[in-house]
N, C-alpha and C positions, 0 to 999 in steps of 0.2 A: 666922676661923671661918665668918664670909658665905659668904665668897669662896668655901671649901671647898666649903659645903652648896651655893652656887650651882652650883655646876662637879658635882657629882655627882646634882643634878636632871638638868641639861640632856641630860645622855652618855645618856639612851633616847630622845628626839628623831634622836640620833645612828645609833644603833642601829639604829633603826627606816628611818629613810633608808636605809643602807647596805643593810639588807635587802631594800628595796621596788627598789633599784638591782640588786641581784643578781637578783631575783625579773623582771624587765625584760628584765638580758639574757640570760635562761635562754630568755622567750616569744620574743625576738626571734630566736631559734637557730631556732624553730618557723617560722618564716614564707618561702614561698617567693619568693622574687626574682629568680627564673628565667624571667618576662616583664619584665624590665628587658634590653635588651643590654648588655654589656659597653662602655665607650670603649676603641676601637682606638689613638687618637690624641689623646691629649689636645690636646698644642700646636696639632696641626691644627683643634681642634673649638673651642679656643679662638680662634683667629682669625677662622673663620667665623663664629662668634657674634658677633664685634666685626664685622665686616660690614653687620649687622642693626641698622638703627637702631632699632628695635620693641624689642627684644632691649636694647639698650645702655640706652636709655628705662629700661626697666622695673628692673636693676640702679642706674640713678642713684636711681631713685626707692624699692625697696629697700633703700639704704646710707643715704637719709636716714631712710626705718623705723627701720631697726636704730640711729641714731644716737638717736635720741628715744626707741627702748626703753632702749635700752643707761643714758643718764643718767636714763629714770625705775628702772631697776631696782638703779644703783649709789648712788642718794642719797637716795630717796624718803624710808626708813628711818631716815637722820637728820632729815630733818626733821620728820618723825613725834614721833624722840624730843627737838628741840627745841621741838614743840609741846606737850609732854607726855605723848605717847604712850606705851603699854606695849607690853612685849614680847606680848602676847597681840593683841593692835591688828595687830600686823606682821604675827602669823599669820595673823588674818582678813583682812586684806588677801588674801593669796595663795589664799586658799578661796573669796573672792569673786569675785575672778578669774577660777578656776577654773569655779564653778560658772556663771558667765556664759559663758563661751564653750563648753559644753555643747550649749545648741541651736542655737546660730550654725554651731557644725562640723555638724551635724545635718540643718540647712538652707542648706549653705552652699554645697551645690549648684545647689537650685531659685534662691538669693537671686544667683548669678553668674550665670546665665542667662539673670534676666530683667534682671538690669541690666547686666551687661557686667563684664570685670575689670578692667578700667582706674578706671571707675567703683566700683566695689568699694575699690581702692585710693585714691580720692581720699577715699572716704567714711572711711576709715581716718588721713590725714592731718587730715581736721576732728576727728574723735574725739581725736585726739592731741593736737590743739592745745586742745580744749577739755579732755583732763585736764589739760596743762600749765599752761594758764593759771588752770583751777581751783585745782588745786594752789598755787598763791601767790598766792591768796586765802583760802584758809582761815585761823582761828585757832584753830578747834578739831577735834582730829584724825581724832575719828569723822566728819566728813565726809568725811573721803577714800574712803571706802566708796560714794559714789555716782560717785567717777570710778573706782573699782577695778573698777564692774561694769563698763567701757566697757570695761574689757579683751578682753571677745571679740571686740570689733569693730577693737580695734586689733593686736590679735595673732591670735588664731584666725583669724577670719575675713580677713582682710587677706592673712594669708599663703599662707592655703589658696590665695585668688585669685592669690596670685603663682604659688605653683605651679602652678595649673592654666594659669594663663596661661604660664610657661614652656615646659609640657610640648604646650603648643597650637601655639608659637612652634618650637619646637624638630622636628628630624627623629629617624626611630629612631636612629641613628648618633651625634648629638647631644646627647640626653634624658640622658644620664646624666654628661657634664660640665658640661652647662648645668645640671642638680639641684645638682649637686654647688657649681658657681661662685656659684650664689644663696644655696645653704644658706651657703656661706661668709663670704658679702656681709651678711646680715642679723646674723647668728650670731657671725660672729668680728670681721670689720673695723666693720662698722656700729657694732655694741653696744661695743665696744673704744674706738672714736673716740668714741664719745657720753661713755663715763665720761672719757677724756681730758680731752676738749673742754669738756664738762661742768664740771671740776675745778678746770680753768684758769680760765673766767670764772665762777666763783663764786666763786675768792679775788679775782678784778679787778671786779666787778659787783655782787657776793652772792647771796643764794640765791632771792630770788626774782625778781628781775630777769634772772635765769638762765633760770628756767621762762618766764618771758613771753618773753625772747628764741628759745628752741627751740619756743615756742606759735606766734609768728611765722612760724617758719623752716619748721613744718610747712604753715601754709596758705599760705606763697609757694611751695614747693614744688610742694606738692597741685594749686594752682591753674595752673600752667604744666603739669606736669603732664598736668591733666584739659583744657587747650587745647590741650597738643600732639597728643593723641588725638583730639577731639574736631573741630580743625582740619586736621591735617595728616595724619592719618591716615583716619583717615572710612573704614571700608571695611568696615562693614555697617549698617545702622541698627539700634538699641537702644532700649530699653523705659528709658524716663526716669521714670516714676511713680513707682517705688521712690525713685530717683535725690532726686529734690525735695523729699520728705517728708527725707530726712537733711538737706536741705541746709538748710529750714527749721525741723528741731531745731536745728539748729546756732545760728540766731539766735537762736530760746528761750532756749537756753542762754546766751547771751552776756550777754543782758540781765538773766540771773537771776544771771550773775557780779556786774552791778554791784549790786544789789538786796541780794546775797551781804555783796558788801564797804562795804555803809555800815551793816550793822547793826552794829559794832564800830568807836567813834569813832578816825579817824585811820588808816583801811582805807586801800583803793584813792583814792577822790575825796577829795583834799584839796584843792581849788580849780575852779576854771571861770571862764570868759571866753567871753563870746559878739562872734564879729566880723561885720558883716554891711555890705556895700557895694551896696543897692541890688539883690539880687538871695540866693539862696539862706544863709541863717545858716550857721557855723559853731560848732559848740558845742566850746570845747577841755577836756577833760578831763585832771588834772595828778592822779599821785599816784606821791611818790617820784622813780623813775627815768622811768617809764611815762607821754608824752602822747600822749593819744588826738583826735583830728579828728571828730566826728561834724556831715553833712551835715544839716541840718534843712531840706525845705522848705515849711512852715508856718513 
């Protein structure tokens, strides 16, 4: 009898999507795309693009986005509900989301401009990392609400930059396979390989050891990344101001992880060891799977 009632609530949820989906692509018939060119050549416009290490760069770095979207948006939801989350938790999740990345597309003009998009993108790999690593630290599930708002900066904003940055990289003749190769990269293979890969080490690892491992992966990424640009590229100078201020959120944040994870005994820090040979401490930090190295020079 649950079961019934459950399932005959949910079906205007239902409803209502399909309608907002019709209602999409009724506007989308409305809109002209007749300053786009047509690809003459796919295969050939494919290759030229691989030509382009600029280009190739920006796809690697892309398909690890879409990797760390793809497993925060196939698993987030269970672990929601093994924290005791409700179904209404999930929803606001997706509204939070939402309404964050509102004035980031807004401004996501003026914010690529004066920091660069490559930059843009790195700032989007530390957001990601610090949801992820937030994310397994939590114990209780309404905090996922303060990495849900980061979502504009790891999806709206991030990708705007990718596009614009494609569409910069790219020729007229080109623009519209390169659109097409990155929406695919992010979209189908990134997010596809994240819930895989995802899957895979969380039955071999578990579930939070998982997030710290993709929290990782974003800032080795990120970080090579924002060097390859930044060294090997070099070819205009850029407004870093914006640039610095993320980067020391970033720290904030970190530290307010561990802060996070000792208010609920047997968190993140369950041990420490300090080694020190005459010259800088080492402080090791041990919890679970997860040790951590911290440099002290004091």
């Amino acid at each position: 009898m649950y079961v019934a009632t459950y399932r005959y609530m949910r079906r205007p949820a239902f409803y209502l999507y399909a309608g907002l989906k019709i209602a999409s692509g009724l506007l989308m018939l409305t809109i002209n795309l007749e300053f786009k060119a047509p690809a003459t050549n796919v295969v050939s416009d494919v290759m030229l693009v691989l030509k382009n290490i600029e280009i190739v760069a920006l796809f690697i770095a892309i398909f690890v986005l879409g990797t760390a979207w793809g497993y925060i948006e196939s698993f987030l939801f269970w672990l929601l509900q093994d924290l005791g989350g409700s179904r209404s938790l999930m929803g606001i999740t997706i509204t939070v989301g939402g309404i964050a990345g509102i004035p980031l597309l807004a401004f996501s003009g003026l914010i690529i401009d004066k920091i660069g998009h490559a930059n843009v993108l790195f700032i989007g790999f530390i957001f990601y990392a610090i949801r992820l690593f937030g994310y397994s630290l939590i114990y209780n599930p309404w905090l996922c609400l303060i990495f849900e708002a980061m979502e504009g900066v790891t999806s709206s904003l991030s990708f705007t930059a990718a596009v614009t940055y494609a569409a910069k990289l790219s020729t007229t003749t080109t623009d519209s396979s390169i659109q097409g190769l990155l929406g695919g990269v992010y979209f189908g293979v990134g997010k596809g390989a994240g819930s895989l890969i995802g899957g895979y080490m969380m039955k071999a690892f578990g579930t939070r050891p998982t997030y710290r491992i993709f929290a990782v992966s974003c800032t080795i990424t990120g970080t090579v990344y924002f060097l390859f640009n930044k060294f090997y590229l070099r070819k205009r100078p850029q407004n870093f101001f914006l640039f610095f201020f993320f980067f020391f959120f970033f720290f904030f944040f970190f530290f307010f992880f561990f802060f996070l994870s000792r208010i609920k005994p047997g968190g993140l820090l369950q041990s420490y060891s300090v080694v020190s040979a005459d010259g800088p401490k080492i402080l090791f930090l041990k919890g679970g799977n997860l040790v951590l190295g911290v440099v002290s020079l004091f």
